[in-house]
Structures are given as C-alpha cells and as structure tokens.
Backbone as CSV, one residue per row, in Angstrom:
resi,resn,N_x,N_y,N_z,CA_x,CA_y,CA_z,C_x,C_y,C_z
1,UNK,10.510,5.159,17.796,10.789,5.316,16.390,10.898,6.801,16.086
2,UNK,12.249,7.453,15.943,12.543,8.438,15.533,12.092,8.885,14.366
3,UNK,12.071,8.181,13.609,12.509,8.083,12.181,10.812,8.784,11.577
4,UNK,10.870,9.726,10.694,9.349,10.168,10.424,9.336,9.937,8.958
5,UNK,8.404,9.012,8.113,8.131,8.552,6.991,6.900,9.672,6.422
6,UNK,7.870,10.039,5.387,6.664,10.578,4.665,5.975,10.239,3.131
7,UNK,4.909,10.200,3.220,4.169,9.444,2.625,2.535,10.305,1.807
8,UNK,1.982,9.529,0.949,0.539,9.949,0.831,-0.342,8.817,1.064
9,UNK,-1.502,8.842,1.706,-2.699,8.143,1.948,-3.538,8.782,0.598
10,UNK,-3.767,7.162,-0.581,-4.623,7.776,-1.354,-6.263,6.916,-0.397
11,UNK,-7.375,7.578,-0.218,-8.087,6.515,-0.282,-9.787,6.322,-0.998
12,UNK,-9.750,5.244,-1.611,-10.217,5.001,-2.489,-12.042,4.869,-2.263
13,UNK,-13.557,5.598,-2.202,-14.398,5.014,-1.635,-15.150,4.232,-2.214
14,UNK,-14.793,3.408,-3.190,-15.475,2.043,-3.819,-15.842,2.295,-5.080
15,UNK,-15.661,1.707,-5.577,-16.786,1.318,-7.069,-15.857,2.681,-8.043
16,UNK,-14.249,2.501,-7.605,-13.835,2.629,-8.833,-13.681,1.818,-10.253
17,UNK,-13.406,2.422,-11.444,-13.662,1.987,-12.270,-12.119,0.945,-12.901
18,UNK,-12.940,-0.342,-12.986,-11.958,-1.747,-13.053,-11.962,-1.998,-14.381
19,UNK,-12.906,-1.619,-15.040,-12.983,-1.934,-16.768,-12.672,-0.965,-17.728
20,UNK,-12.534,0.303,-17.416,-12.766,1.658,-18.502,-11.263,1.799,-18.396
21,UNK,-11.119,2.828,-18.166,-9.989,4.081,-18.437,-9.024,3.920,-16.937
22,UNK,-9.867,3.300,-15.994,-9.198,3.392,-14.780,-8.281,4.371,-14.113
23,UNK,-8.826,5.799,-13.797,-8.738,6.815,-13.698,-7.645,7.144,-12.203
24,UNK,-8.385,6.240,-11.518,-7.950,6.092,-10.198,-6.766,5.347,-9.639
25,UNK,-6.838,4.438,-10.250,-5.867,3.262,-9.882,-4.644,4.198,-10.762
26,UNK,-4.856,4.577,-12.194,-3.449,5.162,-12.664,-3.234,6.043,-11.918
27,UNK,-3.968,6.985,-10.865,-3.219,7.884,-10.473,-2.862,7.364,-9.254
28,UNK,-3.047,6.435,-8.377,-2.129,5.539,-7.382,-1.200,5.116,-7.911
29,UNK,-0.987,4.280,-9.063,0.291,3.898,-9.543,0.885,5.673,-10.408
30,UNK,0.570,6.431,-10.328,1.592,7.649,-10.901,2.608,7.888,-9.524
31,UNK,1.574,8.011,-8.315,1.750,8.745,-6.898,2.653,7.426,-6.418
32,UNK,3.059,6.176,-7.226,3.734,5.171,-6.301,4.993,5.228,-7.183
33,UNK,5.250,5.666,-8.260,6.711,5.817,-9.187,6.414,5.326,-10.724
34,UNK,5.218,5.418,-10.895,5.181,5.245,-12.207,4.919,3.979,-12.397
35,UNK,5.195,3.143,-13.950,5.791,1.717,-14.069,6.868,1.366,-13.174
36,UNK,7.532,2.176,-12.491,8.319,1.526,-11.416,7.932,1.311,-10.126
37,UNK,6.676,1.379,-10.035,6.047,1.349,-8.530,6.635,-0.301,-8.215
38,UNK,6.182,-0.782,-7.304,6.167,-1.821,-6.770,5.245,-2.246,-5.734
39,UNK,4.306,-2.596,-5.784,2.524,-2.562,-5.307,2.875,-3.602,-4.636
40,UNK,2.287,-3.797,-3.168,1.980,-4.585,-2.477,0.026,-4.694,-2.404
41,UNK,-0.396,-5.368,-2.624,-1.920,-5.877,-2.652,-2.462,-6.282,-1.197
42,UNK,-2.928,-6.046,-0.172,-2.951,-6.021,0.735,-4.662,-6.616,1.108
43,UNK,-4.969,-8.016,0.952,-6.643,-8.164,1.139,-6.647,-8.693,2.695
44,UNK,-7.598,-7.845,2.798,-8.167,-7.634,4.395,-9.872,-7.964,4.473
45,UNK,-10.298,-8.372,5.408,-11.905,-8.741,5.415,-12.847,-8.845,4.413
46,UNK,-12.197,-9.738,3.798,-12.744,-10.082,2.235,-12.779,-12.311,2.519
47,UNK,-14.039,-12.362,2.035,-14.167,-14.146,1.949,-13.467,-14.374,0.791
48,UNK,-13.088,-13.640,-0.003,-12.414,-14.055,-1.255,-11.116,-13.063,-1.750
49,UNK,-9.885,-13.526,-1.063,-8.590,-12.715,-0.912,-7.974,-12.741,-2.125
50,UNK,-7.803,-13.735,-2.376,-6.842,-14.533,-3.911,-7.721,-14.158,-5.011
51,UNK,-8.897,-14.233,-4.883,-9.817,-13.619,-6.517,-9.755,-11.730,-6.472
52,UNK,-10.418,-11.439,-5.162,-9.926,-9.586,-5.184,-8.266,-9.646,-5.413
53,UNK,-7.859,-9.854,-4.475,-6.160,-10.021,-5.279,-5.273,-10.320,-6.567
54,UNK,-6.016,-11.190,-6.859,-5.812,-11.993,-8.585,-6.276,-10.334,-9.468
55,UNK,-7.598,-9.907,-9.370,-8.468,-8.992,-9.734,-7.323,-7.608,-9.994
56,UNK,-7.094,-7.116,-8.901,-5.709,-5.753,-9.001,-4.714,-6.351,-9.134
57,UNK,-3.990,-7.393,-8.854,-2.508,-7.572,-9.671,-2.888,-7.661,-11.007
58,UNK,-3.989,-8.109,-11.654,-4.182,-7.843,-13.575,-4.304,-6.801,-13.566
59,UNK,-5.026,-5.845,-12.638,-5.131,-4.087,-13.475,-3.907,-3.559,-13.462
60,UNK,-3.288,-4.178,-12.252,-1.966,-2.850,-11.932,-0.946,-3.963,-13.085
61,UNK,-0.671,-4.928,-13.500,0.156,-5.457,-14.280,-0.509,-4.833,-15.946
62,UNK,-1.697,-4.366,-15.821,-2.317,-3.911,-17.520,-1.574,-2.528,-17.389
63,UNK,-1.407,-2.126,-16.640,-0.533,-0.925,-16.551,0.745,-0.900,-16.482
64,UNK,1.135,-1.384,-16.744,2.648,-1.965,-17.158,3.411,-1.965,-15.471
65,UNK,2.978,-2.134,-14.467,3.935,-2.406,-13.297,4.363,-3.439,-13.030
66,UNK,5.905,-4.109,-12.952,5.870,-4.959,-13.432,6.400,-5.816,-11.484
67,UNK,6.038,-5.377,-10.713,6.350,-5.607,-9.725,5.133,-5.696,-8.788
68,UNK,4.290,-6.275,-8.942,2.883,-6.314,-7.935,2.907,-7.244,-7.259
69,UNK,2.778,-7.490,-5.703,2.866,-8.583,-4.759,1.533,-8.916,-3.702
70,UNK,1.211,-9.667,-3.948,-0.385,-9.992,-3.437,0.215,-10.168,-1.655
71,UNK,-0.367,-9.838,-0.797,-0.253,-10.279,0.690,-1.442,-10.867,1.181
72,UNK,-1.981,-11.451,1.701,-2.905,-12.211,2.296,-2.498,-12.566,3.944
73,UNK,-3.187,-11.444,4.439,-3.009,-11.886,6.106,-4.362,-12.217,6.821
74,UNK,-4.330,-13.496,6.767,-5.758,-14.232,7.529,-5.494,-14.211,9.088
75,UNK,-4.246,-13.923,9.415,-3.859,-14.449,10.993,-2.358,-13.730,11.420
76,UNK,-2.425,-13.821,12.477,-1.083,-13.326,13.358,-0.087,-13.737,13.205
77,UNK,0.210,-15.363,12.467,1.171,-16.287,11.429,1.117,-15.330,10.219
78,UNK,0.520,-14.692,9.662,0.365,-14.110,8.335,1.160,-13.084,8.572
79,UNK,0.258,-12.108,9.323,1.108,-10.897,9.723,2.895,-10.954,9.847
80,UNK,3.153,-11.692,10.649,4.319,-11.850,11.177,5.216,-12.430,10.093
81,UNK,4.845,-12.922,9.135,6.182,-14.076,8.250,7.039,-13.090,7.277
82,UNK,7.973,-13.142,7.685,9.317,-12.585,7.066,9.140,-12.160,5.597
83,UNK,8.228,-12.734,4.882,8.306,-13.086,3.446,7.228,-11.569,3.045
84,UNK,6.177,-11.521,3.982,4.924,-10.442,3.857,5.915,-9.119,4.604
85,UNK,6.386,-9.453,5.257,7.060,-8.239,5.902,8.064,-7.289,5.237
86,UNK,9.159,-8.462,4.351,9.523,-7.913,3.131,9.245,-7.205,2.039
87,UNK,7.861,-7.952,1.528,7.339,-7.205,0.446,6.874,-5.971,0.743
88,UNK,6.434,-5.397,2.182,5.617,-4.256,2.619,6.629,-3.435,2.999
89,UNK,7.786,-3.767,3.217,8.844,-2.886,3.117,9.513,-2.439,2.270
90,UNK,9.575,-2.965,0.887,9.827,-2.646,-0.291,9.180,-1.613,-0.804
91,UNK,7.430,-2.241,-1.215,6.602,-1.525,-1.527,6.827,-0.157,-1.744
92,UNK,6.157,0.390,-2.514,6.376,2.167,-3.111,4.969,2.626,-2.764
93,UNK,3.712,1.352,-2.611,2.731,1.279,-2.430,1.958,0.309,-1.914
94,UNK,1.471,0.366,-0.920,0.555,-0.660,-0.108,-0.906,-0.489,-0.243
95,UNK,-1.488,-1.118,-0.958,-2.687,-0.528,-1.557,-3.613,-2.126,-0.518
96,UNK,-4.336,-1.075,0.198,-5.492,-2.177,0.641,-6.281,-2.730,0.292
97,UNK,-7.083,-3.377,0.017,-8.322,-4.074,-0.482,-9.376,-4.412,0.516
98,UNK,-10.433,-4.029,0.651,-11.433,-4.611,1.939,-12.803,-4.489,1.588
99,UNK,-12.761,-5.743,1.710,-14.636,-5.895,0.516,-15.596,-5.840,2.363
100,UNK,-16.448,-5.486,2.116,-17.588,-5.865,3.137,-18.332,-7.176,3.311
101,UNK,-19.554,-6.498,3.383,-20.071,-8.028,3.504,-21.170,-7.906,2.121
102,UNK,-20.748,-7.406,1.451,-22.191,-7.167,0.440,-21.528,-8.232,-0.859
C-alpha cells in the first residue's frame, strides 16, 4: 500500500462529558467536517454494543450530524461484510467505543 492517509487520532480517556456542554465529542465532530462529518460508531469489547452505540449516535445526531453509522463487529463475519466495510470507508470519522469490564 503505497498510498499514505493522512489523518488525526483523537483519543478520548473516559468519562467524557455525555450530558453537559460536551466539549469533546464537539471537537471530534469539528476535526471530522463539521455537521458534515459522517461518524462511523465503532463498539468493540463492550457486553452492551447497541445501547453504547444507540448512546453516541443520539449525542453525535444532538449535534446536528446527520450521517452517524453504528458498526458492531462481534466476529470475523462482522469484520468482513461489505456493508461495515463501506461505512468505514466513507466515514470522515471512526470513532471507537470500548467499555471494560467495569
């Protein structure tokens, strides 16, 4: 792969703020194109993918983006399906999600 992508790694170390002013997340969606971002949601080692997921597609949609796409890869079928591969290629932003075990 020739090809060199350039990019920013924002990364986030927890217990940003989901209810206030959301300080953080607007400046990921500034750094992804604004209201024109197009967010891919990305939940990884989390027992609960679709509720953390459900959770940031409402913040990043309260922010007027009107393009947010949840991915859920439980498996190597996940990874691989045309449909997830698309959206992560689109994306302006691939924003991870990865809860622990707490």
């Amino acid at each position: 792969m020739d090809e060199k992508i350039k990019g920013r790694l924002v990364i986030i170390g927890g217990g940003e703020d989901k209810s206030g002013k959301c300080d953080i997340l607007k400046k990921v969606t500034e750094l992804s194109g604004g209201n024109k971002a197009n967010i891919a949601i990305v939940t990884v080692a989390t027992q609960k993918p679709k509720e953390y997921g459900n959770i940031y597609t409402g913040l990043f949609k309260k922010m007027d983006i009107s393009k947010v796409n949840m991915v859920n890869i439980e498996n190597r079928k996940d990874a691989n399906d045309p449909n997830n591969i698309k959206i992560l290629n689109e994306a302006s932003c691939v924003f991870f999600y990865w809860r622990g075990s707490a």
